[in-house]
GUMI-731449 format. One record per residue (C-alpha): y, z, x; residue number from 0; residue in one letter. Coordinates in steps of 0.02 Angstrom, whole numbers, plus 32768, in hexadecimal, padded with zeros to 4 digits. Example, Ala and Ser with C-alpha at 12.3 -4.5 7.8 and 13.67 -1.06 7.14 Angstrom:
! residues 2
- 7F1F	8186	8267	0	A
- 7FCB	8165	82AC	1	S
! end
This chain:
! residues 446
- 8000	8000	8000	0	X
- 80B9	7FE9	8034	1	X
- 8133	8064	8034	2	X
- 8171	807A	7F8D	3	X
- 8187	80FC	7EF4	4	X
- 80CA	811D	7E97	5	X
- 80AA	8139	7DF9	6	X
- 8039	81A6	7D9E	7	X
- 7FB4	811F	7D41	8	X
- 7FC4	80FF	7C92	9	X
- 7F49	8110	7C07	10	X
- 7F31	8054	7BE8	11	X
- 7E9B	8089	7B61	12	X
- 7F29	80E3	7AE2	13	X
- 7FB5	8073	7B29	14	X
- 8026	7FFD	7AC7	15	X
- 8009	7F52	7AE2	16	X
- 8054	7F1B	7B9C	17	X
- 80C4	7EA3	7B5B	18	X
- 813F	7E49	7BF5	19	X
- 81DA	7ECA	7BA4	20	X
- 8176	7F6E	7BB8	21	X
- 8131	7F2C	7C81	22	X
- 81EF	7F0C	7CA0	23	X
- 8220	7FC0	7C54	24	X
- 81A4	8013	7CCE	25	X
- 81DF	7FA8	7D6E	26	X
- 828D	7FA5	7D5F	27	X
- 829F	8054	7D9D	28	X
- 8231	804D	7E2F	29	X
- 8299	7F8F	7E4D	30	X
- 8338	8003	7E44	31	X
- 8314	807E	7EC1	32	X
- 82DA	7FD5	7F33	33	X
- 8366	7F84	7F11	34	X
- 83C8	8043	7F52	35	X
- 8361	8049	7FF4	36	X
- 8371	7F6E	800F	37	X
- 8448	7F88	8012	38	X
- 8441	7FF0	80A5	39	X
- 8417	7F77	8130	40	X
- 849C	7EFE	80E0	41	X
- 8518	7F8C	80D5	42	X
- 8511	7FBC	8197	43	X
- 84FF	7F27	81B1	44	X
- 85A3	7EE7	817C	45	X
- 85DD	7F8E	81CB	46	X
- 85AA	7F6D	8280	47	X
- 85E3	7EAC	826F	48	X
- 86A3	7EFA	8253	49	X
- 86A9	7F51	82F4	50	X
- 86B3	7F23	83A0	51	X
- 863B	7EB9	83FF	52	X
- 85CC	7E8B	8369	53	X
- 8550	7E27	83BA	54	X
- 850D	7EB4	8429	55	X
- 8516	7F23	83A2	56	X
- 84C2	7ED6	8321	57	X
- 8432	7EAB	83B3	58	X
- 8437	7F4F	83E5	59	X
- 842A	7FA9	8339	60	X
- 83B4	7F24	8312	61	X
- 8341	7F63	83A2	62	X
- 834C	8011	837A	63	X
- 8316	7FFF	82D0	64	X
- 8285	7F9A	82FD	65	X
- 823B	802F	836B	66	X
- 826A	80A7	82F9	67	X
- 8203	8041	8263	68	X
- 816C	8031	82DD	69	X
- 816C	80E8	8312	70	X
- 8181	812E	825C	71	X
- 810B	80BD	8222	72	X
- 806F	813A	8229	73	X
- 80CA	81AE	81B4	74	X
- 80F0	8125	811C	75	X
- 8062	8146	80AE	76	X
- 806C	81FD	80B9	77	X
- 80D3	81F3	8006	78	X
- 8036	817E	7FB8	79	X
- 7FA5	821A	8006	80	X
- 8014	82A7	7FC6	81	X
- 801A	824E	7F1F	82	X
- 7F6C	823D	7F15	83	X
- 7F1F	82D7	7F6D	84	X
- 7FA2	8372	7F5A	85	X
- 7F51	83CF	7EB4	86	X
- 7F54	847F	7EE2	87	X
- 7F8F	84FB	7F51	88	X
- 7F01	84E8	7FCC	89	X
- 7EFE	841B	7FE0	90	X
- 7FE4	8425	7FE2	91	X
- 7FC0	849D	8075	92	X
- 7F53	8427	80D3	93	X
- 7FB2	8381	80B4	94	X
- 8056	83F1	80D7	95	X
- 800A	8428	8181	96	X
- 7FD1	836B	81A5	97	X
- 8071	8336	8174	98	X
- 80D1	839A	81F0	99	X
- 805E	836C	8282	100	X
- 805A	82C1	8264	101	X
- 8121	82EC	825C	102	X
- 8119	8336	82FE	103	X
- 80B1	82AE	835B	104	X
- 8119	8219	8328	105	X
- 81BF	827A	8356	106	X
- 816B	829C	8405	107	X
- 8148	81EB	8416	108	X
- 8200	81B1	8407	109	X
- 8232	822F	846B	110	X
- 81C1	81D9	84F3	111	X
- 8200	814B	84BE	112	X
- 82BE	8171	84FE	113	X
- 8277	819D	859A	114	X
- 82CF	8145	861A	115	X
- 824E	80D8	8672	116	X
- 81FA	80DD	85CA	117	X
- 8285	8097	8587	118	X
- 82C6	801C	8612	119	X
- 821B	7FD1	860E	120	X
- 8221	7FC6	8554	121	X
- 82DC	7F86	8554	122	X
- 82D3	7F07	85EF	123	X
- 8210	7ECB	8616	124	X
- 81D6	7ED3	8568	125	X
- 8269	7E9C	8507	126	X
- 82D6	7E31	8598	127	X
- 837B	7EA7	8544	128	X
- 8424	7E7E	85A9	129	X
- 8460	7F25	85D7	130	X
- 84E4	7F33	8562	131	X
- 847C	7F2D	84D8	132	X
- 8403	7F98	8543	133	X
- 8477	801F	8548	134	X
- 8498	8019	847F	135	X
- 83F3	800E	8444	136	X
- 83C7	809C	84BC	137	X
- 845D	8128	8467	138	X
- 842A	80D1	83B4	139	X
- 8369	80F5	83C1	140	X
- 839E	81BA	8409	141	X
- 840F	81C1	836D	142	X
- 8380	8193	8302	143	X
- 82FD	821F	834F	144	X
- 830B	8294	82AD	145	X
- 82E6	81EC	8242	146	X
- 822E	81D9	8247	147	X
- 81EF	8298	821F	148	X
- 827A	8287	819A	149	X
- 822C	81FE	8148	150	X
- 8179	825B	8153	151	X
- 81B6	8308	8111	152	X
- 8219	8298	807F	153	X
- 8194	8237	8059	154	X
- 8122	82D8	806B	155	X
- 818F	8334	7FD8	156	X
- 81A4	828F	7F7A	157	X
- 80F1	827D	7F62	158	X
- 80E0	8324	7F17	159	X
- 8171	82F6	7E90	160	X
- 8121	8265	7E73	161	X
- 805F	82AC	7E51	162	X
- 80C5	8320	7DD2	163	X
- 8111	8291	7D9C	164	X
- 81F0	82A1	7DB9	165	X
- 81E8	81FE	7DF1	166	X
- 82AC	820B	7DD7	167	X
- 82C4	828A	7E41	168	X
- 8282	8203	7EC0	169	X
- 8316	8189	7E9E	170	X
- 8389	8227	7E8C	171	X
- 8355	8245	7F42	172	X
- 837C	818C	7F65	173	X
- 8433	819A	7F33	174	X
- 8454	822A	7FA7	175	X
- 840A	81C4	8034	176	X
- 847C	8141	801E	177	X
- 8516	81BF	7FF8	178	X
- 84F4	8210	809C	179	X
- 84DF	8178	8101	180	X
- 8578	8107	80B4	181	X
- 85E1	81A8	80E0	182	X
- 85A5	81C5	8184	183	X
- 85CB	8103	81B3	184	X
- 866C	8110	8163	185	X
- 86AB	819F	81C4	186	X
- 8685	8162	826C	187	X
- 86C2	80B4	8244	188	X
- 873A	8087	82BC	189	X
- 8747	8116	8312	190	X
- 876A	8114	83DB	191	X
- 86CC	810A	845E	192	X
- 8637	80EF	83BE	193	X
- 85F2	8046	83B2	194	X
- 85B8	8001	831A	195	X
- 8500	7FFB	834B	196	X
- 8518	80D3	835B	197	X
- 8569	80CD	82C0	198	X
- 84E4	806E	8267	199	X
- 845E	80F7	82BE	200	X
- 84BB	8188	828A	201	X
- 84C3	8159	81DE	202	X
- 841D	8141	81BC	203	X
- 83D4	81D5	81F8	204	X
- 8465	823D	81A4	205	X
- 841F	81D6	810D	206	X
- 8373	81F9	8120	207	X
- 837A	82B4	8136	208	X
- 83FC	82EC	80BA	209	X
- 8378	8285	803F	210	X
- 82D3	82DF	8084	211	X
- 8347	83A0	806F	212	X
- 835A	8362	7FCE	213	X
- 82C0	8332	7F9D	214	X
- 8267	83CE	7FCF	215	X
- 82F9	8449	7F7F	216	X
- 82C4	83D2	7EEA	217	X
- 8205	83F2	7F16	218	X
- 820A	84B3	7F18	219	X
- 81FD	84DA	7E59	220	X
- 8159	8447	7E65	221	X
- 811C	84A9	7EFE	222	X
- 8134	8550	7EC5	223	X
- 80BC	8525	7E29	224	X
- 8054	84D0	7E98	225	X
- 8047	856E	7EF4	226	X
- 8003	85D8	7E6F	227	X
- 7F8D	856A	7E31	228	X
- 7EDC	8570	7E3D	229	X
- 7E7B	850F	7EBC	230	X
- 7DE8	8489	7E58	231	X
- 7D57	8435	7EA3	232	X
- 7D50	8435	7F6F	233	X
- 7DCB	8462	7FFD	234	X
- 7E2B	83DA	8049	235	X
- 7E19	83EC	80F0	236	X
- 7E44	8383	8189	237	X
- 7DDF	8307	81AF	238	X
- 7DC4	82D8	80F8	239	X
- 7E8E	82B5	80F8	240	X
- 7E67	8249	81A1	241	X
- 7DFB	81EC	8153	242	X
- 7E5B	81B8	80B3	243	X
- 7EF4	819F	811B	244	X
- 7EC4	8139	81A9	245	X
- 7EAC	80AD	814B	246	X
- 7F5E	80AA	80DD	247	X
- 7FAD	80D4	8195	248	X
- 7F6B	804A	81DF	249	X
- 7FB2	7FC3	8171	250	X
- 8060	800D	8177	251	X
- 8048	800B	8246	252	X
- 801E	7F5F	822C	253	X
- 80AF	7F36	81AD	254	X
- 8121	7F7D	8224	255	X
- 80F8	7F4F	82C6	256	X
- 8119	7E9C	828F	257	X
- 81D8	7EC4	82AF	258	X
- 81E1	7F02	8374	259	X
- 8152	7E75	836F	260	X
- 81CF	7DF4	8338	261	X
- 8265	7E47	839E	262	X
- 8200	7E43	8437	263	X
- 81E2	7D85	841F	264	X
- 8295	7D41	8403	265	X
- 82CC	7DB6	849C	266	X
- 826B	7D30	84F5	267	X
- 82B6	7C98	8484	268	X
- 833E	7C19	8498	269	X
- 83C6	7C68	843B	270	X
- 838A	7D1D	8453	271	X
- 8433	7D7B	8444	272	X
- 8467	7D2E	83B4	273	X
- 83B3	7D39	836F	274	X
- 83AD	7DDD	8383	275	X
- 8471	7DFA	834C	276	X
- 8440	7DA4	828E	277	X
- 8382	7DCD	828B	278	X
- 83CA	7E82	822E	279	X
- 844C	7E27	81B8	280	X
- 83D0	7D8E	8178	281	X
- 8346	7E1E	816E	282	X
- 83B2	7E85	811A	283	X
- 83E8	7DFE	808A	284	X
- 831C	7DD5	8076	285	X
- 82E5	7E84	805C	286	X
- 8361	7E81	7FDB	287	X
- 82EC	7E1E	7F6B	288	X
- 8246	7E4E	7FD1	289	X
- 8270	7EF8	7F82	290	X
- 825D	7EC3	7EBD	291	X
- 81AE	7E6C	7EFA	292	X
- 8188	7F19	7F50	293	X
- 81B0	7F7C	7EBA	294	X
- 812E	7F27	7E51	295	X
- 8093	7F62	7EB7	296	X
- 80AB	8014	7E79	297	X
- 80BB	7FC6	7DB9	298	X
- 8033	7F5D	7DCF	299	X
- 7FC7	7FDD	7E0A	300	X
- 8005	805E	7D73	301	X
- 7FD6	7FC7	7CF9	302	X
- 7F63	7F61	7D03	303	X
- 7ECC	7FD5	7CD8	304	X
- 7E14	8005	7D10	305	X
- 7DD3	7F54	7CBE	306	X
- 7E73	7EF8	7D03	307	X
- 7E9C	7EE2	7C43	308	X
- 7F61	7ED7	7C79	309	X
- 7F2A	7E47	7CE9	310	X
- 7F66	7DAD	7C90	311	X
- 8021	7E04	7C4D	312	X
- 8037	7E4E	7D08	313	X
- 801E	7D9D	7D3F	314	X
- 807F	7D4F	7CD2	315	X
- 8116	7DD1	7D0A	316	X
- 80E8	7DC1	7DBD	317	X
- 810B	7CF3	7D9A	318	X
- 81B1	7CEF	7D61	319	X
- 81DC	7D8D	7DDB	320	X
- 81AF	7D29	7E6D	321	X
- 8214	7C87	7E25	322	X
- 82A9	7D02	7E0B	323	X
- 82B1	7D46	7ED5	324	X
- 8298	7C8E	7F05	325	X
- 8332	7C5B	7EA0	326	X
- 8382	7CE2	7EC1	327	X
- 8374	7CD7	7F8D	328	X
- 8376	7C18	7F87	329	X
- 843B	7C22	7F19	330	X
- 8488	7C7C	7FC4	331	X
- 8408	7C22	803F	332	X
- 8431	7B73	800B	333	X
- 84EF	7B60	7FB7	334	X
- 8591	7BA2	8008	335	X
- 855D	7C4F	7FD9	336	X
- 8512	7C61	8070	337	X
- 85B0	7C59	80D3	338	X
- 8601	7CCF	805E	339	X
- 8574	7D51	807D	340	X
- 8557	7D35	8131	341	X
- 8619	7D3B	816A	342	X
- 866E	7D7D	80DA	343	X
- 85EF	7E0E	809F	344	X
- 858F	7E15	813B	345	X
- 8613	7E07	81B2	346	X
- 85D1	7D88	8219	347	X
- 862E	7D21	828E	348	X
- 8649	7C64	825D	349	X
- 85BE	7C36	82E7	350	X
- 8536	7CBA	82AB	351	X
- 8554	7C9D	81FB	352	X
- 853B	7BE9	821F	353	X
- 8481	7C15	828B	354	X
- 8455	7C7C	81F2	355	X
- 8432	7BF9	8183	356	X
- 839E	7BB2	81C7	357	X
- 832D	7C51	81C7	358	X
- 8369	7C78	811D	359	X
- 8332	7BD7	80CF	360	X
- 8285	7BDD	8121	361	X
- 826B	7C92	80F3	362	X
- 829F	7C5C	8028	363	X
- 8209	7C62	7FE9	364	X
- 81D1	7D25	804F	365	X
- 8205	7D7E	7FB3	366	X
- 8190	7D16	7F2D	367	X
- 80F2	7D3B	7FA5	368	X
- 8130	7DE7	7FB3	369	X
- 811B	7DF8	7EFB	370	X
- 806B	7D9F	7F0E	371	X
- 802D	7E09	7F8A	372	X
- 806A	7EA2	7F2D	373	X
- 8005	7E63	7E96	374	X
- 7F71	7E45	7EF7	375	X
- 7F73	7EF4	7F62	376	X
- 7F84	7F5B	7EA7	377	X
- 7EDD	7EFE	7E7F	378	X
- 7E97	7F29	7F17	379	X
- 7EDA	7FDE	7F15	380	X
- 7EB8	7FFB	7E66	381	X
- 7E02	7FBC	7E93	382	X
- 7DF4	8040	7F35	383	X
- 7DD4	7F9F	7F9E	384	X
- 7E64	7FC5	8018	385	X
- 7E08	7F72	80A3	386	X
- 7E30	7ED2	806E	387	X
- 7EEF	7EE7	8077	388	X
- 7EDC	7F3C	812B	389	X
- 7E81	7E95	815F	390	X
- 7F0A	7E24	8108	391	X
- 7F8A	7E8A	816F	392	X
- 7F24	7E5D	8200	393	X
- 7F2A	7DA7	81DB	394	X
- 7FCD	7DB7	81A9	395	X
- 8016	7DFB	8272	396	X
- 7F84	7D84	82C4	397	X
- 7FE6	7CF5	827F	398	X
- 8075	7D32	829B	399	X
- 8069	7D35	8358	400	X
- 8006	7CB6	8355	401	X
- 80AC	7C48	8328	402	X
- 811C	7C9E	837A	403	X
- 80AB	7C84	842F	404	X
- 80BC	7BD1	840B	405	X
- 8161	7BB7	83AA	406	X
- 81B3	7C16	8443	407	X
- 813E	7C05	84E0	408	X
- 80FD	7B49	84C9	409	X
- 817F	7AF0	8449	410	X
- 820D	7B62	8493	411	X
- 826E	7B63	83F2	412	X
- 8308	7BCE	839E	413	X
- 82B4	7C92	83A2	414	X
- 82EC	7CB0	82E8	415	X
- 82C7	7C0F	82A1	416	X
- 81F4	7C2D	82EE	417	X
- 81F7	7CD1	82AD	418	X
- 8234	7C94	81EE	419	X
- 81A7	7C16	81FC	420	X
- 810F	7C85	8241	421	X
- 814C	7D24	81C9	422	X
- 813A	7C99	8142	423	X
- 8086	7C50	815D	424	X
- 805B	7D01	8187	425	X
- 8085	7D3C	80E3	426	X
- 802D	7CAD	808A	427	X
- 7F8A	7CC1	810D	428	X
- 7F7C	7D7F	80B0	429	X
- 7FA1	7D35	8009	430	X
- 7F15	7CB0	8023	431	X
- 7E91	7D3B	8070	432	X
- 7EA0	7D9B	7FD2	433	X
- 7E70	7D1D	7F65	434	X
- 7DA9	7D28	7F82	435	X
- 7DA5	7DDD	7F58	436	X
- 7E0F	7DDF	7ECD	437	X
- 7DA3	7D59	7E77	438	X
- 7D04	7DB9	7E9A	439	X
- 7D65	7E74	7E5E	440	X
- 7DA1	7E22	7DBD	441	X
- 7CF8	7DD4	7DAE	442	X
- 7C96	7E77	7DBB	443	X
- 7D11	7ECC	7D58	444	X
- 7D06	7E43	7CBC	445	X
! end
């Protein structure tokens, strides 16, 4: 599963009919809170393009966040196991204590990670950085040190609202993350001897972990009667939480590797500065309608039933979704909106906005496959047969590289541009794995 906001399932036997109204009712709020996280890149964004010496600053905040994904990465799907395994006091205690070690060992690896040979090797061999971005990314990636045990002790706590089901104090939490960090940005805007890429750091983990203080002062009353209640069947220990986890960790390590993955290729590109300057602002606009694809995994799952008897009205829904995000991204990609959102929203310099354009158009139809894949993984998870989206993931990053090895090593072409093509065929290599089983689930399930 991606990251996302779960839902407790729904009795499909004494259900109303799942008409294409009551599916949209039940996704728009999970789109919403999407749609919340999605206008944060774009916001800093715009913010760091405003301030002196963009280019590195965009590159080097674009860096930073791209280690920062791949280190948090283990701790993603701790929201989905709390959801699904805190049901007492004695199973909350062991996922808690899980929690904050797997907390403690991802915090320890970025703090390796700043190391300074660590770091130069990371920076200079690995990545080919200049040194002014070098020295950015460097302060951006110590700024954003609290940000991935914040994410796991959020997601801990919002797991817990969620298996009670106050899925809206989940979105609740979502607005004071983006209070905190459109504050933060704003008050160091422009002030003397903090570049934007600092800025954009700063903000986000100010973000992050006034939303996880708030979602655990607005888990205590859930905890409390967690707490008191008595525990049923047997304990939860350890290695019982390993092995449901790995599995739902390793997909999200997959997922989000793909990113330093792709930064590490265009560092070795034609074009890498300004590859690396735009890869955040064109990623930024996509996830915008990746998110509403992303949102209806979690529906999906909540819907479609034990005998898939939602299957033909999700499908319908997941259609015209997935026609919506491709109009939607192909308006700005392919008319004179695209200027307007690359240099006037964006910020962009006339020359950026201008090497924008071509990534954008080939990454139009990522959000329609987004929604596909989403489809196909609530089947799949809604089925237990999670293996099958772990080894689509694993298609998915082998052709990935595959690409980018010869788009950049062999063909020698324009860093972004590769990367747009191999993230697409990627995509559509998981879609097409997932096919097979699907047919033979829905067949056994008939």
């Amino acid at each position: 599963m991606v990251p996302g906001v779960s839902w407790p399932a729904v009795d499909r036997e004494h259900s109303p009919e799942l008409t294409q109204r009551r599916i949209f009712a039940f996704w728009l709020p999970l789109a919403a809170t999407w749609l919340m996280m999605a206008t944060e890149g774009p916001f800093l964004a715009a913010v760091i393009a405003r301030l002196a010496e963009p280019t590195f600053n965009l590159a080097a905040y674009g860096v930073a966040l791209s280690i920062a994904l791949l280190v948090e990465s283990p701790i993603i799907m701790i929201m989905s196991a709390a959801t699904a395994l805190v049901r007492d006091r004695a199973s909350y205690l062991a996922m808690r204590n899980f929690t904050n070690a797997l907390n403690a060992g991802i915090t320890l690896l970025m703090l390796v990670a700043l190391l300074p040979p660590v770091f130069e090797f990371l920076a200079h061999r690995l990545l080919g950085l200049s040194d002014e971005v070098a020295h950015l990314a460097q302060t951006s990636v110590a700024l954003l040190l609290p940000w991935p045990a914040a994410i796991g002790f959020r997601r801990f706590y919002q797991g817990v609202l969620i298996r009670r089901g106050l899925t809206r104090l989940v979105a609740y939490g979502t607005v004071i993350r983006l209070a905190g960090m459109a504050v933060t940005a704003l008050a160091l805007f422009g002030r003397p001897g903090i570049e934007g890429a600092w800025i954009g750091a700063a903000a986000l983990s100010t973000g992050v972990t006034l939303e996880a203080l708030a979602a655990r002062a607005m888990a205590h009353r859930s905890v409390a009667e967690l707490k008191v209640s008595a525990g049923t069947g047997l304990p939860l220990g350890y290695p019982e939480i390993a092995r449901f986890y790995y599995p739902l960790a390793l997909t999200t390590i997959l997922n989000l590797g793909l990113q330093p993955i792709v930064t590490f290729f265009m560092g070795h590109a034609p074009s890498s500065l300004e590859s690396l300057a735009v890869l955040p602002v064109v990623g930024s606009l996509v996830f915008v309608f990746r998110a509403l694809g992303l949102a209806y995994q979690e529906a999906s799952v909540a819907l479609i039933g034990d005998r898939f008897e939602g299957y033909q009205p999700l499908r319908r829904f997941a259609t015209a979704l997935g026609v919506a995000v491709t109009l939607g991204l192909g308006v700005i990609a392919w008319t004179p909106l695209s200027q307007v959102w690359f240099q006037k929203v964006s910020g962009l310099e006339p020359a950026l906005a201008q090497f924008a354009i071509v990534p954008t158009r080939v990454l139009v139809f990522i959000p329609a496959l987004t929604v596909l894949l989403s489809f196909q993984r609530a089947i799949l998870v809604n089925s237990k047969a999670t293996g099958h989206v772990t080894w689509a993931t694993l298609i998915e990053v082998g052709l990935v590289v595959g690409i980018l090895c010869f788009g950049i090593f062999v063909l020698h072409g324009v860093g972004l541009v590769v990367a747009a093509v191999a993230l697409v065929i990627g995509r559509l290599g998981a879609n097409l794995y997932q096919v097979a089983p699907l047919r033979r689930l829905r067949s056994a399930r008939a």
